[in-house]
C-alpha beads as a LAMMPS data file, in Angstrom:
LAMMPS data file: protein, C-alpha beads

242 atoms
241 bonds

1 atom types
1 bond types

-500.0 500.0 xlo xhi
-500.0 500.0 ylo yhi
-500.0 500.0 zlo zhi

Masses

1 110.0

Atoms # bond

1 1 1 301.730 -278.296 -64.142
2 1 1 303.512 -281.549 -63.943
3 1 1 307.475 -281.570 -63.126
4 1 1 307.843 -284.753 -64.891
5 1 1 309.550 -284.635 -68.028
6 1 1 309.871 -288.289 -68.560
7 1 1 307.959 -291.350 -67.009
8 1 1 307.947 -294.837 -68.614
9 1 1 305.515 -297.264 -67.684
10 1 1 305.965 -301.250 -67.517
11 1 1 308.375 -300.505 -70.830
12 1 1 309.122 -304.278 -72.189
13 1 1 311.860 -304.651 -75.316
14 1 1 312.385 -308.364 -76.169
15 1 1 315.088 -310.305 -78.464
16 1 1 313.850 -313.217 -79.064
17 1 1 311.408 -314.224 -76.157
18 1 1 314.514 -313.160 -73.709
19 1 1 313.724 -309.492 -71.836
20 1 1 316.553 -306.906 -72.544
21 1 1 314.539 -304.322 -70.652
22 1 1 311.815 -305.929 -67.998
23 1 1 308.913 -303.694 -66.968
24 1 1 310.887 -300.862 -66.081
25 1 1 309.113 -297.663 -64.532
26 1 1 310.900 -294.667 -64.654
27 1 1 310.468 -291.191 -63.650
28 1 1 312.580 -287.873 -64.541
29 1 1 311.691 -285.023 -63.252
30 1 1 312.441 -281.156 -64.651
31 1 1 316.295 -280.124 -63.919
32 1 1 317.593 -283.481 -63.314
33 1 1 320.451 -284.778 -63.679
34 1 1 320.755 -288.532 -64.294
35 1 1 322.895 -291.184 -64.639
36 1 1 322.453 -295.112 -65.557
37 1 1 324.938 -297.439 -65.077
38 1 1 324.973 -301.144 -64.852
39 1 1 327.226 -303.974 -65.402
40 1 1 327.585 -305.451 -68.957
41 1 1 323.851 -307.157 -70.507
42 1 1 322.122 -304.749 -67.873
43 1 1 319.970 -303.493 -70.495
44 1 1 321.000 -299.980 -70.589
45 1 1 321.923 -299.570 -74.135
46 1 1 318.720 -300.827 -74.824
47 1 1 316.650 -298.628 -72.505
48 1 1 317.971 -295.693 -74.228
49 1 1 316.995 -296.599 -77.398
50 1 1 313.763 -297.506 -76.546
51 1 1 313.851 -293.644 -75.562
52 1 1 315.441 -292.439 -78.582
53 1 1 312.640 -294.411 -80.972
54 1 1 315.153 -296.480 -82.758
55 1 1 314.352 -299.621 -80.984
56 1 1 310.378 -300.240 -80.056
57 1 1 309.038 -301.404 -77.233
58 1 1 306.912 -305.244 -77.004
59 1 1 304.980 -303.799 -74.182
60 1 1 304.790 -300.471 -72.046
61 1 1 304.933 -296.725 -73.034
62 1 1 306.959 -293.729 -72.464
63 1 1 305.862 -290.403 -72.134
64 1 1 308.297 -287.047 -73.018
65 1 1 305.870 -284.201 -70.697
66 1 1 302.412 -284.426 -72.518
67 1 1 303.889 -286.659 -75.364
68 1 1 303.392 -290.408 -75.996
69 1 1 306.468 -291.538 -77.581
70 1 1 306.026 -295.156 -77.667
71 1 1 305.537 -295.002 -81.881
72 1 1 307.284 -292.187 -82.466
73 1 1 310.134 -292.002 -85.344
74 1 1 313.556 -290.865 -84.204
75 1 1 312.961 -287.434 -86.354
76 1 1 309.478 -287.102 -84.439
77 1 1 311.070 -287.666 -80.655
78 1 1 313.869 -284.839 -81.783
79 1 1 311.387 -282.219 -83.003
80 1 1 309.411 -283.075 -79.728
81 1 1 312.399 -281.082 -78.013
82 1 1 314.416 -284.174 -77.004
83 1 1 318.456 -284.479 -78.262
84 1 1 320.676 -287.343 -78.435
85 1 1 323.977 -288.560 -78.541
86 1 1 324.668 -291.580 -79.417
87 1 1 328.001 -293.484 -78.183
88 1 1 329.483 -293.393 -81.912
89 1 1 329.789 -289.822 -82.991
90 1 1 327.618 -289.512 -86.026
91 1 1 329.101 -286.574 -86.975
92 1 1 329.879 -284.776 -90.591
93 1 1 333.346 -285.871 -91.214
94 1 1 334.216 -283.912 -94.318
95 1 1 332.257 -280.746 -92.909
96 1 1 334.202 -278.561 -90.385
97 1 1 332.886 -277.923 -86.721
98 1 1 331.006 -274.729 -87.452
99 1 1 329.321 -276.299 -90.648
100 1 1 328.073 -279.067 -88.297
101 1 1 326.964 -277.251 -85.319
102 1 1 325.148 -274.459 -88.100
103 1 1 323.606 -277.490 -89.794
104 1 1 322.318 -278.577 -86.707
105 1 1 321.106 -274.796 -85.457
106 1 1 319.506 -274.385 -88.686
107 1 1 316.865 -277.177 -88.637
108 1 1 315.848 -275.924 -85.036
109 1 1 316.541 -272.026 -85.366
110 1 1 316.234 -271.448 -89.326
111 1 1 318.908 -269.452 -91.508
112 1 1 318.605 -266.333 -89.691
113 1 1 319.748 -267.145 -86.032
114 1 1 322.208 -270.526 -87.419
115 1 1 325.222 -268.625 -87.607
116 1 1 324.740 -267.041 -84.079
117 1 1 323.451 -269.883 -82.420
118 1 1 326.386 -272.336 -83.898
119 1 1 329.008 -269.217 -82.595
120 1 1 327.563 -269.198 -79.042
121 1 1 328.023 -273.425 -78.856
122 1 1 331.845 -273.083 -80.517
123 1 1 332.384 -270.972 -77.539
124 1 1 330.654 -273.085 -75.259
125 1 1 332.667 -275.932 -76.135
126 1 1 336.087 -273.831 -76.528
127 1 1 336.539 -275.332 -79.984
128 1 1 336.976 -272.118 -81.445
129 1 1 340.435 -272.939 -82.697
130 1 1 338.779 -275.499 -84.064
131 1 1 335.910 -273.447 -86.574
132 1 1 337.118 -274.178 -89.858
133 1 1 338.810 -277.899 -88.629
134 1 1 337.466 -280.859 -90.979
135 1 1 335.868 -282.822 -88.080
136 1 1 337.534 -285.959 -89.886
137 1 1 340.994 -284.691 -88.818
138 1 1 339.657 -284.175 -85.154
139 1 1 340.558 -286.650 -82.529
140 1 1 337.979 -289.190 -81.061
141 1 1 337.234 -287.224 -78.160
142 1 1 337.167 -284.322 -79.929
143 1 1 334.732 -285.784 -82.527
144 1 1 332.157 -286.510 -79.748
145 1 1 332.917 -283.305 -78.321
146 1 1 331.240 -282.102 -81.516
147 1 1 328.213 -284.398 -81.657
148 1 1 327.622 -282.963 -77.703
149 1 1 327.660 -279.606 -79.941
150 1 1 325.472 -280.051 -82.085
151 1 1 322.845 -281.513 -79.479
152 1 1 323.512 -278.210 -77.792
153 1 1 322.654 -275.891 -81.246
154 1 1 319.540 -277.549 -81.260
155 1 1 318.322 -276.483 -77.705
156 1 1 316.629 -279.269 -76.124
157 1 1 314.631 -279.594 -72.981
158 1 1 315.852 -283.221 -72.625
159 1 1 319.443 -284.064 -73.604
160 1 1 320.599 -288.096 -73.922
161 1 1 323.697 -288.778 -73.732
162 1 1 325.307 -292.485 -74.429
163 1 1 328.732 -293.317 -72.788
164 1 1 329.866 -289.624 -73.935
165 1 1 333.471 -290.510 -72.392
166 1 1 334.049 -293.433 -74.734
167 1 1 337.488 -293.381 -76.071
168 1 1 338.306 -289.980 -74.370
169 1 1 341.397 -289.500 -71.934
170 1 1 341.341 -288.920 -68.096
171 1 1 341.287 -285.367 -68.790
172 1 1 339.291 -285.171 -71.542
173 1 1 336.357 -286.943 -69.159
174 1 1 337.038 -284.609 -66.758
175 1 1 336.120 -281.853 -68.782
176 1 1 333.103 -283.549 -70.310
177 1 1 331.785 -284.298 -66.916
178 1 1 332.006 -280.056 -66.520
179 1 1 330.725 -279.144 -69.459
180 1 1 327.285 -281.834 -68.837
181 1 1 326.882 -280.217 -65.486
182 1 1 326.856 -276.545 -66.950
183 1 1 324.324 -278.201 -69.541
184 1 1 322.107 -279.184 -67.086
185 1 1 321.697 -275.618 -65.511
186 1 1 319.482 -275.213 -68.588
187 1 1 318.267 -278.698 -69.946
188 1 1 317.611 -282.325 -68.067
189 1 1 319.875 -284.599 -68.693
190 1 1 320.525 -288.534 -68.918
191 1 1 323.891 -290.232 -69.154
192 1 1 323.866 -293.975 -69.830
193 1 1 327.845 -294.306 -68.684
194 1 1 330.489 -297.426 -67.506
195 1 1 333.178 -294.881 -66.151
196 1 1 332.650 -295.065 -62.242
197 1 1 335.055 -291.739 -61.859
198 1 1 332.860 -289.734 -64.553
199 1 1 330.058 -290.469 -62.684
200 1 1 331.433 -289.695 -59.450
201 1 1 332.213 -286.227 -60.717
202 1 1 328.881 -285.387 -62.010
203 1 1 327.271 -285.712 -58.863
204 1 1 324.089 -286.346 -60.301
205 1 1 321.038 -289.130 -59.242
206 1 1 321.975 -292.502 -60.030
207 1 1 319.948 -295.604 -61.533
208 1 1 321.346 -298.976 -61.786
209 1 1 320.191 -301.531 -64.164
210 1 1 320.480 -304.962 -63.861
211 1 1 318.920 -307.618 -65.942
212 1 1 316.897 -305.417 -67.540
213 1 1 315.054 -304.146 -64.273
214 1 1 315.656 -300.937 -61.753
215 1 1 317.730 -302.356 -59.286
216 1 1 318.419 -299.343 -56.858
217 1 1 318.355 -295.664 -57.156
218 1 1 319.784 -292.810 -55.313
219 1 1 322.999 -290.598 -55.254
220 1 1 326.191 -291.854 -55.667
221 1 1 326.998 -292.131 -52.211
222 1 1 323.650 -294.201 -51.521
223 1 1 324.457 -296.319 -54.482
224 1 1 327.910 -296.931 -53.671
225 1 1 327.016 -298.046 -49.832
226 1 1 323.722 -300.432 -50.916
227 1 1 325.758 -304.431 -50.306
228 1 1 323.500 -305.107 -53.216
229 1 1 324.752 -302.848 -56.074
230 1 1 328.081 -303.726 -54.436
231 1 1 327.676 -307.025 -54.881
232 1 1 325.973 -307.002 -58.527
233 1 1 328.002 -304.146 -59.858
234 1 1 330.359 -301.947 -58.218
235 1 1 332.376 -305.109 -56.445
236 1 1 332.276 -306.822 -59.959
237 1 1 334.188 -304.244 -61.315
238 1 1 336.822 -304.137 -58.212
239 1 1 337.201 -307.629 -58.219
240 1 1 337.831 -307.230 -61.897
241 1 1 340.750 -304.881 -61.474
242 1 1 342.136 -306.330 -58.924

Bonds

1 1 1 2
2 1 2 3
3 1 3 4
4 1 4 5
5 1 5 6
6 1 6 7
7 1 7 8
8 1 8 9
9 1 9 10
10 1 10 11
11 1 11 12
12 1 12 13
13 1 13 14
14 1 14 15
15 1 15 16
16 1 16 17
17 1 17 18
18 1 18 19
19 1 19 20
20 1 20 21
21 1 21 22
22 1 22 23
23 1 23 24
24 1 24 25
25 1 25 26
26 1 26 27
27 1 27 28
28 1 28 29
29 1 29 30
30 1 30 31
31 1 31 32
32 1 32 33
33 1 33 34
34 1 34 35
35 1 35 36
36 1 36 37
37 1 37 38
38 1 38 39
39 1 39 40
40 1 40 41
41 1 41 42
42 1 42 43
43 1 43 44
44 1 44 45
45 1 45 46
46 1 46 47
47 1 47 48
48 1 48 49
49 1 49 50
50 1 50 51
51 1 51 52
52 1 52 53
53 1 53 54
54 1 54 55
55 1 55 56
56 1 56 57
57 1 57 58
58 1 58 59
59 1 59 60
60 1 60 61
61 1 61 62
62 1 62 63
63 1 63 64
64 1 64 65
65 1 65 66
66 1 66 67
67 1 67 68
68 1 68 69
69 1 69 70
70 1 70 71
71 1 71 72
72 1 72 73
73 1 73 74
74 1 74 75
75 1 75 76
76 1 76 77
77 1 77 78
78 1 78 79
79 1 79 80
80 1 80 81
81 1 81 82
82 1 82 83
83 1 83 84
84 1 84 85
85 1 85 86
86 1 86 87
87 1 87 88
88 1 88 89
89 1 89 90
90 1 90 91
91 1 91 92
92 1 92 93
93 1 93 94
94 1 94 95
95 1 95 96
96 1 96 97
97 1 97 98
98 1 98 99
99 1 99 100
100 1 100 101
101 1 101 102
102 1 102 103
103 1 103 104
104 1 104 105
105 1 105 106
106 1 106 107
107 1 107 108
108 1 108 109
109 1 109 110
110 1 110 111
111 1 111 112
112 1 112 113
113 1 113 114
114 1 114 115
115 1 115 116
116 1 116 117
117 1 117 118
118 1 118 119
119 1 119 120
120 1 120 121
121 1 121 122
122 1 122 123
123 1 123 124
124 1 124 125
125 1 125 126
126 1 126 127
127 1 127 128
128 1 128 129
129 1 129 130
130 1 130 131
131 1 131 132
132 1 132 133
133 1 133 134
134 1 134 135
135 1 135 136
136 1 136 137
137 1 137 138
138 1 138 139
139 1 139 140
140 1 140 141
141 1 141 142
142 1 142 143
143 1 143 144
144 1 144 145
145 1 145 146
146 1 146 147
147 1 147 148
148 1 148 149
149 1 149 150
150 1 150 151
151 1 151 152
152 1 152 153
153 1 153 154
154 1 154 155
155 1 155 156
156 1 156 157
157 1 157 158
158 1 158 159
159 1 159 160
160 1 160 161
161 1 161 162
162 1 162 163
163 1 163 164
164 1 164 165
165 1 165 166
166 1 166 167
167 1 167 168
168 1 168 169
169 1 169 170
170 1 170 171
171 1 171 172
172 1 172 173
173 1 173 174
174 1 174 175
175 1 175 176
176 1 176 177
177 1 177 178
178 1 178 179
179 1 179 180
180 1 180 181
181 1 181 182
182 1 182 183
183 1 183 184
184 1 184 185
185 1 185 186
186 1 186 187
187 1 187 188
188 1 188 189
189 1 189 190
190 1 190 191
191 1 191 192
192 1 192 193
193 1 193 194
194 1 194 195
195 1 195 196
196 1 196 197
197 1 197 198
198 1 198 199
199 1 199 200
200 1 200 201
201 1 201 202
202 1 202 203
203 1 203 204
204 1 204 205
205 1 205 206
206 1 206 207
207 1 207 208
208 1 208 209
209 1 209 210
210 1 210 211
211 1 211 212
212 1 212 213
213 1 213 214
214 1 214 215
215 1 215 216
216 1 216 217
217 1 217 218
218 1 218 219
219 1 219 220
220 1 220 221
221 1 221 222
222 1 222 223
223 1 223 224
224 1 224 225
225 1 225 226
226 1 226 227
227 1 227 228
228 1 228 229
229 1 229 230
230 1 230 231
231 1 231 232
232 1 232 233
233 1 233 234
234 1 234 235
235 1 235 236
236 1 236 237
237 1 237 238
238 1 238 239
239 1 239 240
240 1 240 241
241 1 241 242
């Protein structure tokens, strides 16, 4: 059996005759860990919807293990075993946490097991102080602390997440960048992230985008010593600060 859980092929999105994402193959394999990063216009947001079936390709396909994806609705892509979290929390605002993680155990698991499973991912995410919280009164980070939650209830193999530090403190990343490596003891993971630092702390494989292509890939430290990326990306950003 195959250890590939993910593989596009020569995937193509165009905006008007302009190529956001430019015949990029890509291969994920079982356990990973993965991270993309890429300056701004890279194509990453892209890329991941392309993955998560709200954007379609113009040319290529993508395969999730013996699934073709490539005209799949969002719905279809989630049943397929594949979660996602977006970079805005779409969360239930009015709902409290364990209303959202059980409505989100329930379409997976059913009635029976939603209470137990939305329990075990309240505990996983140390919000139980938090159960019976209106999400709405929740701070940002807190909010897509949730939405990570409710990926979780549902029990994935493949779990997307998009820029899940945004808005979050130091600390908070920190502890996000903990809880996605504990995730990925039992699911493979992408994280389309900006935050050098949260990257750093994963420790996971890195691909860098750049014009829409696969510019390098590698682990951090082989990423962080290529003069290219340097150049492109990670001296941008120094340069930048500086």
């Amino acid at each position: 059996m195959s250890d590939i859980v993910l593989e596009t092929r020569g995937l193509v999105k165009e905006f008007g005759g302009l190529r956001a994402v430019d015949g990029v193959d890509f291969v994920l394999r079982r356990g990973e860990l993965r991270c993309l990063i890429g300056p701004n216009g890279a194509g990453k947001s892209t890329f991941f919807h392309l993955l998560a079936g709200t954007l379609r390709p113009t040319a290529g396909g993508i395969r999730f293990k013996d699934l073709d994806l490539t005209r799949l609705e969002p719905h279809e892509i989630a049943r397929a075993g594949m979660g996602i979290k977006f970079q805005v929390p779409r969360v239930y605002d009015q709902l409290p946490v364990a209303e959202n993680l059980w409505l989100s155990a329930h379409v997976r698991h059913g009635r029976a097991a939603a209470g137990t499973v939305a329990d075990r991912v309240l505990d996983e995410i140390r919000f139980l102080q938090h159960r019976n919280t209106p999400v709405g009164h929740l701070s940002h980070g807190d909010r897509q602390w949730v939405e990570i939650g409710m990926v979780l209830a549902a029990e994935p193999e493949l779990i997307l997440l998009d820029e899940p530090t945004a808005g979050m403190t130091h600390a908070e990343a920190r502890r996000t960048a903990d809880l996605v490596r504990e995730i990925n003891r039992r699911a493979t993971v992408i994280v389309v992230e900006h935050d050098m630092d949260f990257v750093r702390h994963l420790a996971a494989g890195v691909t860098v985008l750049h014009r829409g292509a696969i510019l390098a890939q590698g682990s951090m430290d082989e990423i962080r010593d290529n003069p290219v990326v340097r150049d492109i990306y990670l001296g941008k950003r120094r340069r930048a600060r500086g």
